[in-house]
C-alpha positions in Angstrom: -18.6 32.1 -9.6 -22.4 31.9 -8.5 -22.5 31.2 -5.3 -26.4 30.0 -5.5 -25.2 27.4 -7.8 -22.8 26.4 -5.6 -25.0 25.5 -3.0 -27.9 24.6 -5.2 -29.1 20.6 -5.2 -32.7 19.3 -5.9 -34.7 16.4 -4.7 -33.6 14.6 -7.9 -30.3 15.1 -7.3 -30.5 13.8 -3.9 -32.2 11.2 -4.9 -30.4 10.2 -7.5 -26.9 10.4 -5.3 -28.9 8.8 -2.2 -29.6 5.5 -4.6 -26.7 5.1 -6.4 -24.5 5.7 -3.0 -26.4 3.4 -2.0 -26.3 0.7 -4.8 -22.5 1.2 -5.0 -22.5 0.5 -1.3 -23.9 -3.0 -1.4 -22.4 -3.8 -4.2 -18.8 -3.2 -3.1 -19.6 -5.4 0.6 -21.1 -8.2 -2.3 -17.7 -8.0 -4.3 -15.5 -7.9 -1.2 -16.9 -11.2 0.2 -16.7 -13.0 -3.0 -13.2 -11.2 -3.5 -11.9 -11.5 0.0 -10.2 -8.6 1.7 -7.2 -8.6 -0.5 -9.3 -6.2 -2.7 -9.1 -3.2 0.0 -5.7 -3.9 1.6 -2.4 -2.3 0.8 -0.1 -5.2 0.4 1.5 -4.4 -3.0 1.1 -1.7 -5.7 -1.4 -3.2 -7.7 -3.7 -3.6 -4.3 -3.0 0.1 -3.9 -3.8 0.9 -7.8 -7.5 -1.2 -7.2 -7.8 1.1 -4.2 -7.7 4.4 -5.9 -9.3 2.9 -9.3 -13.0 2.5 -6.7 -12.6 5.7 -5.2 -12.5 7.8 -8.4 -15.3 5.5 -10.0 -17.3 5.7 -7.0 -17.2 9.4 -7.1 -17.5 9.7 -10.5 -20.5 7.3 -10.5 -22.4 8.6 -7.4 -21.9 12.6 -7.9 -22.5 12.9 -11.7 -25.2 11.1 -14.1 -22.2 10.0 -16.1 -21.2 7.5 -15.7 -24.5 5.3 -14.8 -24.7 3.4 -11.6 -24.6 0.0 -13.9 -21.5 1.7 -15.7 -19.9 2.7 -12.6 -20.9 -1.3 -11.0 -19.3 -2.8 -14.1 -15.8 -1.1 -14.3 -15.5 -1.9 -10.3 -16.6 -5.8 -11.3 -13.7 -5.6 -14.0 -11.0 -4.5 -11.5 -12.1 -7.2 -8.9 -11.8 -9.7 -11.3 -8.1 -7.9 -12.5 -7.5 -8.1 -9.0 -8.6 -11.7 -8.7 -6.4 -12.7 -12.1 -3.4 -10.8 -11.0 -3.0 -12.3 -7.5 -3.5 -15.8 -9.4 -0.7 -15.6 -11.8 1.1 -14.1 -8.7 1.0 -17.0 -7.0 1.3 -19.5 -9.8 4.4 -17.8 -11.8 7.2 -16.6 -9.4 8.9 -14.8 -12.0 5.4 -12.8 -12.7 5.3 -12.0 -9.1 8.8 -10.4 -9.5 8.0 -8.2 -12.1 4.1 -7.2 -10.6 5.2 -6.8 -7.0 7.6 -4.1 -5.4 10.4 -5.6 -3.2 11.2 -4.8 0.2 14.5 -2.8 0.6 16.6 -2.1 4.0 16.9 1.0 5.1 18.9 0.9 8.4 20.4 -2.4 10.2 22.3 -2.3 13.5 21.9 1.1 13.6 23.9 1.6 9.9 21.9 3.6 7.4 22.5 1.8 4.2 22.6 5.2 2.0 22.4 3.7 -1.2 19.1 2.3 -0.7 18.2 5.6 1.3 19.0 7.0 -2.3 17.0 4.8 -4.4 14.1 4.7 -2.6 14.2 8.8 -2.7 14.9 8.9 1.0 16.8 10.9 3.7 18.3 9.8 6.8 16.0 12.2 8.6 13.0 9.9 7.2 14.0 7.2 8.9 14.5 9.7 12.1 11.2 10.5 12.3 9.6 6.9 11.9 12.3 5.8 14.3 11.2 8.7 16.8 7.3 7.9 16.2 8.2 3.8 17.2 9.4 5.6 20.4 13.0 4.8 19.9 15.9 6.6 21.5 19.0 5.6 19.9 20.0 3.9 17.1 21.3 0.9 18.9 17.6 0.2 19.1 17.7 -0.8 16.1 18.1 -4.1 14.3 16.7 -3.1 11.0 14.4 -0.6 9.2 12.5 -2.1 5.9 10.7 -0.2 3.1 8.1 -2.7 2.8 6.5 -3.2 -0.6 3.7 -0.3 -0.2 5.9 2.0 0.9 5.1 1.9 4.6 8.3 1.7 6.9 9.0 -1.7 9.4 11.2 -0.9 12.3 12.8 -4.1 13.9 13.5 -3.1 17.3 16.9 -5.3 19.2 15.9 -7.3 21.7 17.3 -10.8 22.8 15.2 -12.8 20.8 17.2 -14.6 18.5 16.6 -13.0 14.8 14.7 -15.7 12.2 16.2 -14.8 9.3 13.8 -16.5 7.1 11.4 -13.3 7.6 13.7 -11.3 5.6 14.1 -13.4 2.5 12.3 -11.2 0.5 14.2 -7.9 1.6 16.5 -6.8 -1.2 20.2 -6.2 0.0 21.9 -4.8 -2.6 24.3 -2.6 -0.8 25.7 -2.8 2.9 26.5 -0.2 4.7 30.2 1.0 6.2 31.6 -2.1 8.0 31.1 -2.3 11.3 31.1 -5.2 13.4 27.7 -5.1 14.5 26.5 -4.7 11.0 28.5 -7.6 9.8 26.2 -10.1 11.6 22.9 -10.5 9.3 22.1 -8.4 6.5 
């Protein structure tokens, strides 16, 4: 390797990088108002796909002459508007929504580990530990349920004596329940 090369950059080259970060820059807070915030959160797998899809075209576009600012703006115009399009249908076709979006799966409830879904969601009890441990939880009697949500993140439910409003969880797949117990048999 050539280590001058390495290191080597020209005022054309900053320039060039310089304007089109800079382009890119305004262009992305332009599209994000029109688009709304949805574009940059995490709420489902396609909102994490239109994440990564801008960071490699804003690399791509800014470091190399190739593509061209314009190219780079247009492909990122074309996911907003995907973006835009899919969250429609979403909302408009239920059964769409079902086959776009991820479900949320239970993990743990009333301190069971529901090892099935541990399984499927290629996960060990020892997951679960540590995201328990970093909520600052003890015990598993803490617990009134643990929930892969739909982008992967992990929701820990602590007990407490507020009655549980069970129309939160809808949307939580419960396939499989764990052991019998009798605290698990309440819920879930």
């Amino acid at each position: 390797m050539e280590w001058q090369a390495w290191f080597a950059i020209d005022w054309q080259q900053i320039l060039g990088i310089t304007l089109s970060a800079l382009g890119f820059y305004l262009v992305l807070m332009l599209f994000t108002r029109l688009m709304g915030l949805r574009s940059f959160s995490k709420l489902s797998s396609y909102d994490f796909a239109m994440t990564v899809g801008i960071g490699i075209i804003l690399a791509s576009t800014i470091l190399s002459d190739s593509p061209s600012l314009l190219q780079g703006l247009l492909a990122v115009g074309v996911l907003f508007i995907l973006q835009a399009f899919i969250s429609l249908v979403r909302r408009k076709f239920k059964p769409i929504k079902a086959l776009i979006d991820n479900q949320p799966i239970i993990l743990m409830a009333h301190g069971e580990y529901f090892l099935d879904n541990l399984k499927e969601a290629n996960l060990s009890t020892s997951d679960v530990q540590e995201v328990l441990r970093k909520n600052g939880l003890k015990s598993k009697k803490e617990v009134f349920a643990v929930i892969m949500e739909t982008t992967g993140d992990m929701s820990v439910i602590k007990n407490n004596e507020v009655t549980p409003d069970y129309s939160l969880f809808d949307d939580i797949r419960v396939d499989i329940l764990p052991p019998f117990s009798p605290s698990s048999s309440v819920g879930f």
